[in-house]
N, C-alpha and C positions, 0 to 999 in steps of 0.2 A: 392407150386409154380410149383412142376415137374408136379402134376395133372391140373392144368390150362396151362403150356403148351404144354403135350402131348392132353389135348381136342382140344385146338385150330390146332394142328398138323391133329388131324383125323378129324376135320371140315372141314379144306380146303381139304382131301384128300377126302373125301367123297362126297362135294361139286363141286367136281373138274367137269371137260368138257370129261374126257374119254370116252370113248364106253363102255358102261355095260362088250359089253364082252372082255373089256381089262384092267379092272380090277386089279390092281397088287395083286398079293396074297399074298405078304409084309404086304397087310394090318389086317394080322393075329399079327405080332409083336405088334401093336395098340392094337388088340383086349388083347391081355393078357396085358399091360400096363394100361390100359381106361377102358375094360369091367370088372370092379369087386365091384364097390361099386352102389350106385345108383347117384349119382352124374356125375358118366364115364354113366351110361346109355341115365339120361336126358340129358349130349350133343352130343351124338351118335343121340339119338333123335330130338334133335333141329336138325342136320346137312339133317335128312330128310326132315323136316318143310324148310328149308334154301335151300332144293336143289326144294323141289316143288317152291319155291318163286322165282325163277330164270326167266329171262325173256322168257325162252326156254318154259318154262310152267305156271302158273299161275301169275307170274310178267307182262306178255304181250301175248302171241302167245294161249295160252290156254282159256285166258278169251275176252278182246277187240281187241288183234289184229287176226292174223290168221284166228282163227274158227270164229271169227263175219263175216270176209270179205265174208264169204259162205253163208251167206245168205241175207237178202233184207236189213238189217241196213244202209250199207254205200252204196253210188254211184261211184266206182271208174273207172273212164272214163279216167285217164293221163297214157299212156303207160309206164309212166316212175316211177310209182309209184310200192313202193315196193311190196303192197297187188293188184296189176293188174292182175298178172299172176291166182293167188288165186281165185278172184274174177271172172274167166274165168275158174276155175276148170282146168289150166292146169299144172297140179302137176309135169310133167318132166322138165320144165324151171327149171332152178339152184336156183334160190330162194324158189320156194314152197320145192323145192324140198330138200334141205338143211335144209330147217325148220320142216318138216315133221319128217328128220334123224332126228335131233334132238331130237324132241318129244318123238319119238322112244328110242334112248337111255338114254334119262333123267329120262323117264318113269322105265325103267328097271336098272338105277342106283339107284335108290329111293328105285327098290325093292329089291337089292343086298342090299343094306344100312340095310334096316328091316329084312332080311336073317343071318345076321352078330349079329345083336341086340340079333333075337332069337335064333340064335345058341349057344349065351352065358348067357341067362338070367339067367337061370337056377342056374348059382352063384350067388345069388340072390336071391334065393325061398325063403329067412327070411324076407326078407325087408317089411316093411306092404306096401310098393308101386310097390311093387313084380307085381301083380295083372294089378294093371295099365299101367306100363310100356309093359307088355307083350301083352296085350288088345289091346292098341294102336297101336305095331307094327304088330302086325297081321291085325289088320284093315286098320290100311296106306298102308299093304302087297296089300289086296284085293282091297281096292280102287283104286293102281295105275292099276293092273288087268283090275280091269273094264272099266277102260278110254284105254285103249288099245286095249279090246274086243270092244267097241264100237268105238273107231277109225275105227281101222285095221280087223276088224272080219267085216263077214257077216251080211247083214242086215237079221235077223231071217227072218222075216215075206215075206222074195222074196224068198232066197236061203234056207232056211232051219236050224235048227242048226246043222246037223251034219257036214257042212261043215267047211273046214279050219280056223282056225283062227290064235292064238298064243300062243307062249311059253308060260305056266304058272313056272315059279321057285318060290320054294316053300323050297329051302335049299339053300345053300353056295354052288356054282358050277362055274366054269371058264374053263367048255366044254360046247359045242353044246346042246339045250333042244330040244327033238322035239316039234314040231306044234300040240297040240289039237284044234279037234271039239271046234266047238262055246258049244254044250251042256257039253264037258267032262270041257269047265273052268267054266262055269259057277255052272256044279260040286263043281268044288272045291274052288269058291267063297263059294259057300252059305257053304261050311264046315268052311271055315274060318272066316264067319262072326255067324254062331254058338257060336265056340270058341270063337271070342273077344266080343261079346256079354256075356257069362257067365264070362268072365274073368272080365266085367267092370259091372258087377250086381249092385255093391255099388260104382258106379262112382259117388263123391262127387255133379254133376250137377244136380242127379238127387233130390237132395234135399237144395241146393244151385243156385242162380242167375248165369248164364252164366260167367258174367264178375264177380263173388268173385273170393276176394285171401283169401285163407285160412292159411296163414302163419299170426300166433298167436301174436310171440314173436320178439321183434327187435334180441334177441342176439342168435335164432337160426338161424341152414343155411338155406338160402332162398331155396325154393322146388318148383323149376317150373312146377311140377306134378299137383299142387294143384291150380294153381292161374290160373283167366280166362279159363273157360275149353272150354268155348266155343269157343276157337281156337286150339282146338284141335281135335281129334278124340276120338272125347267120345262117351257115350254107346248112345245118342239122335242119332249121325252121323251112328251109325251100325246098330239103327234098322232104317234108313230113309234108307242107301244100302241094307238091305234086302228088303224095296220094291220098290227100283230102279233097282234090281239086278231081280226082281220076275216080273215085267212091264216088262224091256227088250226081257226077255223069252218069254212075251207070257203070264204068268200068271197073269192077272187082277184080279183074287179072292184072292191069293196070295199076291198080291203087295195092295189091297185093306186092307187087315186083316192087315197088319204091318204097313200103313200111321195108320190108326184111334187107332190101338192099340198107336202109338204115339201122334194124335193129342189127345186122350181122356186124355191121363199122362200129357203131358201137361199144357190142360186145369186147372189142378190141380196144377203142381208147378208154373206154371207163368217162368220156367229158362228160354225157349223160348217163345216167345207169337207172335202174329200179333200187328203189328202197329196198332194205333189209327188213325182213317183218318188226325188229326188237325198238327202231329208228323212229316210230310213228310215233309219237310221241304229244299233248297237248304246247302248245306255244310253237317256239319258232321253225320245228320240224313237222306239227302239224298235216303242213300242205305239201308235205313232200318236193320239197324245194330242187334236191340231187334230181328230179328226173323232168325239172322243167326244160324243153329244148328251148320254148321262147318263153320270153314274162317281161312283165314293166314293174320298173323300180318304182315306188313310191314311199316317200316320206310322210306322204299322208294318212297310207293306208289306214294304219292302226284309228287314227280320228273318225274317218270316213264311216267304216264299219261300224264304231260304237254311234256312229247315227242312224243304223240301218237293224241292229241289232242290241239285244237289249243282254246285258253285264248278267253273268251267272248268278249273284244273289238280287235281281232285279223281283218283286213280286207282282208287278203290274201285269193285269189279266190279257191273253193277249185277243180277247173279244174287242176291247177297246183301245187297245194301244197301238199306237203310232209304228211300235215296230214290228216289225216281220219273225214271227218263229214256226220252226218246222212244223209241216205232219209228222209231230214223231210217233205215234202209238202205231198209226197204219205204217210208217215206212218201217218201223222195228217188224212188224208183223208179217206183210205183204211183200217185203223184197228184202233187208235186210237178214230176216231168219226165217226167210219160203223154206217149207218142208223142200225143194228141189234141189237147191244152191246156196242157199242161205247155212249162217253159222253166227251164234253169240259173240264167235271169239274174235270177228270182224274187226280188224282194227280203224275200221275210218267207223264201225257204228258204237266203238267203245271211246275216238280220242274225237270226235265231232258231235258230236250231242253233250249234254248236261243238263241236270237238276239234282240242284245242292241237298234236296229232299221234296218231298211231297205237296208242299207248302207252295214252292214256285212249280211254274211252268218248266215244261220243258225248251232249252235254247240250243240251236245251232252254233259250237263255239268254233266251228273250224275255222274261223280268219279271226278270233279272239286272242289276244299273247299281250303279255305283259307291256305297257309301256311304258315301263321304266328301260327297255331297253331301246336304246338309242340305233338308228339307223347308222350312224358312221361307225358303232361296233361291229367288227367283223362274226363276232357270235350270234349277234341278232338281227344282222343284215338277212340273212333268207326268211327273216318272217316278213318282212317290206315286199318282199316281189310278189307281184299279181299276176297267178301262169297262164298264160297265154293259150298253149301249144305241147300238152303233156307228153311223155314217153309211153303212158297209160294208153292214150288215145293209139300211140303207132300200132300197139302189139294186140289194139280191138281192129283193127283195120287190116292188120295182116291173118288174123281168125277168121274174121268175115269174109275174105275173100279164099280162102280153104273152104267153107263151112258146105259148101255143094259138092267140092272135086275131092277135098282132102279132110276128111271129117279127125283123123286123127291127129294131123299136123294143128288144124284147129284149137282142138281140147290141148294140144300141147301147149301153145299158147295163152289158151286161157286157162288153163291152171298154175303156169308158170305166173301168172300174173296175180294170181290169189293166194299164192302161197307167199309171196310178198306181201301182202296183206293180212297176213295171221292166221287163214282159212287153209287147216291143214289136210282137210278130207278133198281127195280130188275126184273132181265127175268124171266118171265114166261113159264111154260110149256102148250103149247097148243097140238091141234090133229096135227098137222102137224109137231112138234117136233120127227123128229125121232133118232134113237142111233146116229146116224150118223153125223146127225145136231147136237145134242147135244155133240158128240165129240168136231166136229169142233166149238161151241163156247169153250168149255172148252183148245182148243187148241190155239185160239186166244186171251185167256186172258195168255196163256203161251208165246207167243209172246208178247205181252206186256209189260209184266214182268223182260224178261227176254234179251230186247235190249241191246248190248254192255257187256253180260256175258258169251257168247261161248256156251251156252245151246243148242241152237236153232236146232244148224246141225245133233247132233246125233238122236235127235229129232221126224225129217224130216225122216231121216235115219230108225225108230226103227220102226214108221209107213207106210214107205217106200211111201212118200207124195210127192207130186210136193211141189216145195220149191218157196214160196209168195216174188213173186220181181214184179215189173213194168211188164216187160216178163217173164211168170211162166217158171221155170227151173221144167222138167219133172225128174221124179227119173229117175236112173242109177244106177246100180253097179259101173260103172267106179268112178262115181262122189262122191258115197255115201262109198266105201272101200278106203280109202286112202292105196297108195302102202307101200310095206315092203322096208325097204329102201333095198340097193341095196347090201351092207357087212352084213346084214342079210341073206341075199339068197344067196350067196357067200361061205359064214362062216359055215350056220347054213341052213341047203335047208331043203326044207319042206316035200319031199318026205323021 
């Protein structure tokens, strides 16, 4: 009983709203109480899962609210609407701008959380989950990293990478970090996704279904290491950042050699696969669950959204309403059925839109599903999870890094990818196909894809692209660095 409720004690501390760097370092007493068996670990660990699931970040502002508003998904026209300012790229208004901090610090509590982990795993070198535990916090380390470098860092391919970026912490600190180069973090990303890559060599996924639990016996303790990996940070999710981490850079041969070295393992265990065209379905297959590598469970999802998104027989106009709905006429038009690549018979643009008739608006239903179905059902467990880290994303990553040398192997991929999606006519490579055009279709089946998941902006960003609305928004620094918030530069100056 004391160890269940000192966990819950350092959950909500860890969990908590502070500023990364105000931190109590009280929360050392915890760690000697909670950090020593492996059961104090997996809830140290859940509290990082629990603190990404936050509305600050992957609960709302990191997937469909905030980061979608930046680019063409929604139309937001009501000045009085919370994502307007956003929507308008002006990030000094008190709301972007309060949400931004947020981000900011949420991101850097996450990594403080996984700083804590590994500074004490090491009691623990016996445990045969020794391994795992220490894998995953170094990889959660590196992932919140990267959403930060690609926030708040430079866009490589304008500015360069030697310029500014951010703090990387990489230990237990509660002073000032300096500011690294875009190239010195992504340094020492790829060191740490080395390490949780050998650390997760025998991560039970990769020879097990995504969603197994692997706990045997009713009368031992339940071992959340082992159950559903695929909402976790397993070894699929470190080598898919090694070549999200190797594309951002700049490296396409790089980022090429780690998708296919994935999609080929893969193809072999089936843990993750690609949907079947006939699978896609409204409700709990929807979002294509079989091909998430990473995702966060959440029990709240379903509530969340119907805050963010308005109920298919809703008729409230969406001039005035609170909630957020697609561009649909232009994205039906302009990239969903482009005379070039485009098809009606698209299954994300026939089971992710709705209007029940004329009468209402059109609504974005893809995170919409019934909830009469309970999270602890295993039939309606994959409509709770929020993907992280698609299979989608790998086999755009390994196109794109063809799309100059191997223009065929490319299309191979990206039709093999659309015909999972319903879209049975495949593109051809003609003389007039050049890297370029062949980027940009491979970049508009990533738009597609990827409406209403916050993918889109860094994106824009990595390729340093006019960003696809009604009126093209031309790149910027301004628009495409989001600022440090402002007790950052205060506290912690970059000089």
């Amino acid at each position: 009983m004391k160890k269940l409720i000192i966990a819950i004690a350092v959950l909500c501390i860890l969990s908590g709203c502070e500023k990364f760097l105000n931190v109590n370092p009280t929360d050392k007493a915890y760690e000697e109480d909670l950090l020593t068996d492996r059961s104090g670990f997996s809830a140290a660990l859940a509290g990082v899962y629990e603190t990404m699931n936050t509305d600050t970040l992957y609960g709302r502002e990191m997937k469909y609210g905030f980061m979608e508003s930046l680019v063409g998904s929604y139309n937001v026209t009501n000045s009085g609407h919370n994502y307007y300012r956003s929507f308008r790229y002006e990030y000094n208004f008190d709301i972007p701008k309060k949400t931004i901090a947020n981000i900011w610090g949420k991101f850097y509590q996450c990594i403080n959380q996984t700083n804590i982990i590994l500074a004490n795993v090491d009691r623990i070198k016996t445990d045969q989950n020794y391994a795992l535990i220490k894998g995953e916090a170094i990889g959660l380390r590196a992932f919140c990293h990267f959403q930060l470098l690609k926030l708040f860092g430079p866009a490589i391919s304008n500015e360069g990478a030697s310029a500014k970026a951010i703090p990387y912490r990489d230990a237990v600190t509660y002073s000032a970090t300096k500011f690294s180069t875009a190239a010195e973090v992504i340094t020492l990303l790829e060191k740490d996704l080395v390490e949780a890559r050998a650390l997760l060599e025998k991560d039970p996924i990769r020879s097990n279904a995504r969603d197994a639990n692997l706990n045997q016996f009713a009368y031992e303790h339940y071992n959340s290491l082992i159950d559903y990996r695929g909402i976790r940070m397993n070894y699929y999710a470190i080598v898919a950042l090694q070549a999200m981490v190797a594309q951002w850079k700049g490296d396409l041969t790089g980022a090429g050699k780690y998708a296919e070295e994935l999609i080929t393992e893969l193809k072999t265990t089936q843990s993750v696969r690609l949907v079947l065209a006939g699978e896609i379905a409204p409700g709990t297959f929807a979002r294509m669950p079989m091909e998430n590598i990473f995702a966060l469970f959440s029990s709240k999802l379903g509530v969340r959204v119907s805050l963010v998104f308005a109920q298919p027989d809703a008729t409230i106009s969406s001039s005035t309403s609170p909630f957020l709905f697609p561009n649909y006429s232009w994205l039906r038009t302009n990239l969903y059925n482009s005379t070039v690549h485009g098809s009606l018979n698209d299954a994300r643009l026939v089971n992710w839109f709705i209007q029940p008739n004329t009468a209402y608006p059109w609504k974005l239903s893809k995170y919409l599903f019934d909830l009469k179905g309970l999270p602890s059902d295993a039939n309606y467990r994959p409509a709770y999870e929020n993907k992280i880290i698609g299979l989608h994303t790998i086999y755009m990553i390994a196109a794109e890094s063809h799309a100059a040398t191997n223009p065929t192997k490319a299309m191979e991929y990206l039709n093999l990818v659309r015909k999972s999606r319903n879209i049975s006519t495949d593109l051809v490579l003609n003389t007039a196909m050049t890297p370029q055009k062949l980027t940009d279709l491979i970049f508009d089946e990533m738009r597609k894809e990827n409406i209403g998941e916050g993918y889109l902006f860094t994106e824009y960003k990595r390729l340093y692209r006019a960003i696809d609305r009604p009126t093209l928004v031309q790149p910027k620094n301004e628009i495409f660095r989001l600022p440090i918030p402002d007790d950052e530069l205060l506290y912690n100056p970059q000089n």
